[in-house]
C-alpha positions in Angstrom: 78.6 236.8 100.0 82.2 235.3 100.9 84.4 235.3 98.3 82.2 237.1 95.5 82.8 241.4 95.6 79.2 242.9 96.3 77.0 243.3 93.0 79.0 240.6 91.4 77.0 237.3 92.8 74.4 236.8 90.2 77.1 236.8 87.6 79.3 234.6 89.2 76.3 232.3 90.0 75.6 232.7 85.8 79.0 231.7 85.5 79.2 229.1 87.9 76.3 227.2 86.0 77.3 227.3 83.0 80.4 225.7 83.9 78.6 222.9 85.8 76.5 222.2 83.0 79.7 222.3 80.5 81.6 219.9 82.4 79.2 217.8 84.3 75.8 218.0 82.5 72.5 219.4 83.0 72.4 216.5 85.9 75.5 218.0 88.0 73.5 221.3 88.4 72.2 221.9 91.7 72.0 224.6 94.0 74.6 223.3 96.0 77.2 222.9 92.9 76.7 226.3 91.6 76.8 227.9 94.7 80.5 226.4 95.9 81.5 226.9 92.2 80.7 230.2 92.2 81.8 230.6 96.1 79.1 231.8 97.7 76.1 230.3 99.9 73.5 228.0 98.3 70.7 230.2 99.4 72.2 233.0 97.2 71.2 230.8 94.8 67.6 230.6 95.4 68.0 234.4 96.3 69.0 235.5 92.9 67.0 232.9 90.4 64.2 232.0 92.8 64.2 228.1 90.9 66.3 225.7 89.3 64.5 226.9 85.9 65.2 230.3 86.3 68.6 229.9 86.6 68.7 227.9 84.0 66.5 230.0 81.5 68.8 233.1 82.7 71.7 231.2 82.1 71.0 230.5 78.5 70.0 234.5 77.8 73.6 235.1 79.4 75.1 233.0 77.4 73.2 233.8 74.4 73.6 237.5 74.8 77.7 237.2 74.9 77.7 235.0 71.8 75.8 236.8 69.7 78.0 239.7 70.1 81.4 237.9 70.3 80.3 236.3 67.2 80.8 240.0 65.1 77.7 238.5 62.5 77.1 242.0 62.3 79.5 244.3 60.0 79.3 248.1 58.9 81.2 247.2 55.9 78.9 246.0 52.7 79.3 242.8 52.0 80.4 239.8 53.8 84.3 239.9 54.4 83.6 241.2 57.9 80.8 238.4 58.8 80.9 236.2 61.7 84.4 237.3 62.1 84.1 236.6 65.7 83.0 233.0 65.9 86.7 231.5 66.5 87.7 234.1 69.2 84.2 233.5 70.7 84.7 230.0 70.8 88.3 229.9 72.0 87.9 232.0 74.9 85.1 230.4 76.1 83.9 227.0 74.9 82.3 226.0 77.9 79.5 228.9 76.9 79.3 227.2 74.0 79.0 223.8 75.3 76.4 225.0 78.2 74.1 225.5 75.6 74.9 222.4 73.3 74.3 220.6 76.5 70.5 222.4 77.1 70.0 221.4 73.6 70.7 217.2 73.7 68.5 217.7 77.3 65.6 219.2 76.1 65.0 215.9 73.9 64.7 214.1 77.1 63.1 217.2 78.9 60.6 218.7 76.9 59.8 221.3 79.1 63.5 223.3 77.9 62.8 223.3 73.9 60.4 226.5 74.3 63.7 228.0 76.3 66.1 226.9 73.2 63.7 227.9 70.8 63.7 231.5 72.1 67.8 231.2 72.2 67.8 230.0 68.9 65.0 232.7 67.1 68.0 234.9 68.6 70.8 233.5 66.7 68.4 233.4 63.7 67.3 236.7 64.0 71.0 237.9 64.4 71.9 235.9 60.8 68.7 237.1 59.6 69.7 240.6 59.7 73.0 241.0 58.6 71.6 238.7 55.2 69.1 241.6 55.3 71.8 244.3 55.4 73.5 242.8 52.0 69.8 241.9 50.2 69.4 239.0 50.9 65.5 238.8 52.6 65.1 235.3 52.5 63.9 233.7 56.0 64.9 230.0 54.6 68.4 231.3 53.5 69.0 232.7 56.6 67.9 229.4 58.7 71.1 228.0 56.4 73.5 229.9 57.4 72.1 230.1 61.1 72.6 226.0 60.7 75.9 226.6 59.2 77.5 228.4 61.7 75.7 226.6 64.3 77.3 223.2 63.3 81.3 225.5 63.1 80.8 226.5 66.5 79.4 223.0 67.9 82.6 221.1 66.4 85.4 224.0 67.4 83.9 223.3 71.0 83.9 219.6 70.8 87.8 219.4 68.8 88.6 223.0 69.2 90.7 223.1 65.7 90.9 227.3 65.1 92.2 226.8 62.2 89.6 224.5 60.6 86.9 227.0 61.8 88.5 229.8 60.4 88.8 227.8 56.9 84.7 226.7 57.0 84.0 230.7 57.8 86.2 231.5 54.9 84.7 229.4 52.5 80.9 230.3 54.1 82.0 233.7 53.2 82.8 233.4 49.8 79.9 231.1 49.4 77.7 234.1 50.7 79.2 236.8 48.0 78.6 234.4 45.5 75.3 233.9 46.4 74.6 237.3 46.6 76.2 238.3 43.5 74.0 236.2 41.5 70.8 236.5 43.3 70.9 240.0 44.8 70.2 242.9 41.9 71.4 246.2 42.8 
């Protein structure tokens, strides 16, 4: 592949999409786009995802995988002081990640064949806000879909008006709103 180092293609092709789809739309991705994007042929395309679903399905688990670790929900310190702790970074470095999957999202209403994809990305992000509740007591599936909501709709607006500072004043806030929480309903 010209232009990509050897065992690097499928990433850049990863990466290449989810730019497309950040800046153009799920309509502006074709093999064609992600391939001179990433710099490489538009068979490596088809080489590496086989269809225009895969590569979109892969894309999303790419994406999802990276967030849910830049996002730091995870803590080995008790409480919450620590949580999410990595949400503005995460964002900053790389809203069109962010925006890739926002844009999956608003298409899947129109193409119903991508909500069983998003609904697997999602149970991810749930799952990932579901433990960490778990960790501090909190076992409550509803709770958690809250807070999964919560952090969903911080992330969506940093990418959209990208104001750090308001993000990191909503997480501060979510925090002690968590504590509190958990101080009244958590017996130890």
């Amino acid at each position: 592949m010209a232009g990509v180092a050897y065992g690097t293609g499928r990433q850049a092709l990863l990466e290449a999409a989810i730019r497309i789809v950040a800046t153009q739309g799920l309509r502006g991705l074709t093999y064609r786009s992600v391939a001179a994007e990433a710099g490489v042929s538009h068979g490596s395309v088809r080489y590496h995802f086989g269809d225009w679903n895969t590569l979109v399905e892969e894309a999303l688990a790419f994406c999802v995988e990276r967030s849910v670790d830049g996002a730091e929900l995870a803590s080995d310190v008790p409480g919450f002081t620590e949580f999410a702790t990595g949400i503005v970074s995460l964002v900053a470095a790389d809203p069109d990640a962010q925006a890739f999957q926002y844009e999956i999202t608003l298409e899947a209403r129109r193409r119903p064949e991508l909500l069983p994809a998003m609904e697997r990305v999602n149970d991810v992000y749930r799952a990932a806000v579901h433990r960490e509740l778990v960790r501090n007591g909190i076992d409550d599936y509803a709770f958690a879909e809250l807070i999964f909501m919560t952090l969903d709709g911080l992330v969506f607006h940093q990418t959209a008006f990208g104001d750090d500072a308001r993000t990191e004043r909503a997480i501060k806030a979510l925090r002690a709103l968590l504590a509190s929480y958990t101080a009244e309903h958590v017996r130890s």
